[in-house]
MARNU-672736 format. One record per residue: x, y, z of N, C-alpha, C in turn; residue in one letter. Coordinates in steps of 0.1 Angstrom, whole numbers. Layout:
<nodes>
NODE   n_X   n_Y   n_Z  ca_X  ca_Y  ca_Z   c_X   c_Y   c_Z marmar
NODE     X     Y     Z     X     Y     Z     X     Y     Z      A
...
</nodes>
This chain:
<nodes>
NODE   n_X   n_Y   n_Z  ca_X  ca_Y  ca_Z   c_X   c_Y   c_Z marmar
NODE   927  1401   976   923  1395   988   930  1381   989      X
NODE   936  1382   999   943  1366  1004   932  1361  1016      X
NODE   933  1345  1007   920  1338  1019   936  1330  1026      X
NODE   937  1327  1039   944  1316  1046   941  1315  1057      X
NODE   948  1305  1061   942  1296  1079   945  1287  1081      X
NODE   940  1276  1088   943  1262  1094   930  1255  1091      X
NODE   938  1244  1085   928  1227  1087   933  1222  1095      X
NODE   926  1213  1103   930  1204  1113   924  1188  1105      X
NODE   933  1181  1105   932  1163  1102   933  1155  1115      X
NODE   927  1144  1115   928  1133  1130   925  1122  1123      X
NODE   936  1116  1127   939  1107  1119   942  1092  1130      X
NODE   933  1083  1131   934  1068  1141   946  1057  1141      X
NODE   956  1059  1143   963  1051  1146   965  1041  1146      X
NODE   957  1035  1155   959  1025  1161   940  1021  1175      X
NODE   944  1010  1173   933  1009  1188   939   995  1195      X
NODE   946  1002  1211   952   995  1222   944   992  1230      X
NODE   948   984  1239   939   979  1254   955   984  1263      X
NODE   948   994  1272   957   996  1279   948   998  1292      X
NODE   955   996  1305   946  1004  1314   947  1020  1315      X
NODE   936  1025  1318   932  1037  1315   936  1045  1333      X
NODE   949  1058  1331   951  1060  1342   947  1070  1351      X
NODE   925  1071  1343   919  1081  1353   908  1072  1361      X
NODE   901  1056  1349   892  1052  1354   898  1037  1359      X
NODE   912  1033  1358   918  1024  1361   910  1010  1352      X
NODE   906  1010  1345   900   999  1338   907   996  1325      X
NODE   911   984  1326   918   981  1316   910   979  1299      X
NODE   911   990  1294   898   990  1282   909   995  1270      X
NODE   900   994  1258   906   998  1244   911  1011  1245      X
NODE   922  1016  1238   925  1035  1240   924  1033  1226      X
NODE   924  1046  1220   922  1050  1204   939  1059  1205      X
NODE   947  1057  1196   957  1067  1197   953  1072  1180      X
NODE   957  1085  1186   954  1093  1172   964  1105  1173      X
NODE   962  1110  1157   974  1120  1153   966  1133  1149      X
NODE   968  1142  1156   963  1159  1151   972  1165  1144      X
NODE   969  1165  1128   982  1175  1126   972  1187  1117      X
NODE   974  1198  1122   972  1214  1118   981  1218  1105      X
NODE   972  1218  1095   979  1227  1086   978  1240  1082      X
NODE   989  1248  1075   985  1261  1075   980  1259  1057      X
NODE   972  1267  1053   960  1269  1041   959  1279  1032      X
NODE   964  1280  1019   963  1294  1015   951  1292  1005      X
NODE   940  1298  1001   932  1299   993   923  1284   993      X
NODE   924  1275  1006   921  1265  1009   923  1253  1004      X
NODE   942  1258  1002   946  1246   998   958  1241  1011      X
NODE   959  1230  1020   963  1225  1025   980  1229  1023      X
NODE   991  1235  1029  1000  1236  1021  1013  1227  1025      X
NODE  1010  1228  1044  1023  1222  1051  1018  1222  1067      X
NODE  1024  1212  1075  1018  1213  1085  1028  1220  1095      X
NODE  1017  1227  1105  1021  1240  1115  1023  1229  1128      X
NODE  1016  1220  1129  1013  1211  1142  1012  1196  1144      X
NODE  1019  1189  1152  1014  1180  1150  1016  1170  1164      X
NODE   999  1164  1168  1005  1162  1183   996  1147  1184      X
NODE   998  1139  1192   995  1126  1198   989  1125  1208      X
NODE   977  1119  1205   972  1117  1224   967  1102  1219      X
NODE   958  1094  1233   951  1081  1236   940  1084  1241      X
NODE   931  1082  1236   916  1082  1243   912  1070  1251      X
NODE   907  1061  1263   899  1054  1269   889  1054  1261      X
NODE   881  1041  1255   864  1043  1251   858  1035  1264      X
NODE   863  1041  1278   853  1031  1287   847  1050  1292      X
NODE   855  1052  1296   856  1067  1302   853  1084  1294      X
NODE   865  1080  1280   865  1091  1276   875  1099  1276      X
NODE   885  1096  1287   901  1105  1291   904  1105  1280      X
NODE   914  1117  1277   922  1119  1265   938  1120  1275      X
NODE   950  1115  1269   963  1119  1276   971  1121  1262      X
NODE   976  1130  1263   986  1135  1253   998  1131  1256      X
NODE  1003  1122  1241  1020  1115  1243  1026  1122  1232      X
NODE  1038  1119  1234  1049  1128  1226  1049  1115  1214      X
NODE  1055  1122  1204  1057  1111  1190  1066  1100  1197      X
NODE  1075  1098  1202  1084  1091  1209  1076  1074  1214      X
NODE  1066  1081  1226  1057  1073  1234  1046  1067  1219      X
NODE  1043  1073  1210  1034  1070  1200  1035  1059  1194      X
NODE  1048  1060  1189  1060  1050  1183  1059  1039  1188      X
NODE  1066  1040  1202  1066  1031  1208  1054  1023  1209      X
NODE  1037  1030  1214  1027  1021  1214  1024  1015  1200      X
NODE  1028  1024  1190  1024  1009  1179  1031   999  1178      X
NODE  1043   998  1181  1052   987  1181  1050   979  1190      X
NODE  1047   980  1200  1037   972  1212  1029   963  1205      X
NODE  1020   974  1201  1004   970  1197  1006   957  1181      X
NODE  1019   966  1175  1021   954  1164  1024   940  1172      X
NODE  1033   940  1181  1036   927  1186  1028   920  1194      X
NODE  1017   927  1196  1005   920  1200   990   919  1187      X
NODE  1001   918  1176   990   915  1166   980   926  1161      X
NODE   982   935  1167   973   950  1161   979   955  1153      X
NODE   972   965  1142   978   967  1131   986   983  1132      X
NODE  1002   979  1128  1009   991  1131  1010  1000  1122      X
NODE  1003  1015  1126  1001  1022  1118   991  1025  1107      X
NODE   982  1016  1110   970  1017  1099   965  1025  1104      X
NODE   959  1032  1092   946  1045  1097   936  1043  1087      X
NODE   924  1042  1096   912  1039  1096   903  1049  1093      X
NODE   900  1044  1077   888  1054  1069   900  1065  1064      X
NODE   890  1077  1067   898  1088  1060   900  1102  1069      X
NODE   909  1112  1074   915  1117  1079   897  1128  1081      X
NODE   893  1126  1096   881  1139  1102   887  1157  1099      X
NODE   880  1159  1092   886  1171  1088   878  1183  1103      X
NODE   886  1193  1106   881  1203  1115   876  1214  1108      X
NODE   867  1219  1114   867  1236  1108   876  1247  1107      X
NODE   875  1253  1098   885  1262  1096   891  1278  1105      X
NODE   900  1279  1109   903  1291  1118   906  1297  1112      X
NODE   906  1313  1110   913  1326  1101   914  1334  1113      X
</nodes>
């Protein structure tokens, strides 16, 4: 018997003040990284996925940016003194899909 599947990791970025473009309030965004791996016998092997979004903490929106746009907001966020590329704590693990 072969056990395999997907973990999902989310991993914090960064935390921006951007305005938010569903509640229009200029508040903190969380940008974070999902990357899906594929799993054999539950061991993590390589990643299947891997995608970028910003959360609002006034609201709650999530908007999905491409690595490109990602990039770019940490480099922002460095130049305004936030820390580029730091991730905070340790990667939220998902449940597992088979």
């Amino acid at each position: 018997m072969i056990i395999f599947g997907t973990k999902g990791y989310l991993y914090q970025l960064a935390i921006l003040t951007l305005v938010c473009g569903r509640c229009g309030n200029p508040a903190a965004h969380t940008l974070r990284k999902r990357v899906t791996k594929f799993t054999l016998f539950f061991v993590p092997l390589f990643p299947i996925s891997t995608k970028y979004a910003t959360q609002c903490t006034f609201c709650g929106a999530e908007q999905s940016v491409t690595k490109e746009q990602a990039d770019q907001l940490l480099v922002q966020g460095a130049g305004a003194g936030q820390p580029y590329g730091q991730q905070y704590g340790s990667p939220q693990q998902q449940p597992h899909q088979h």
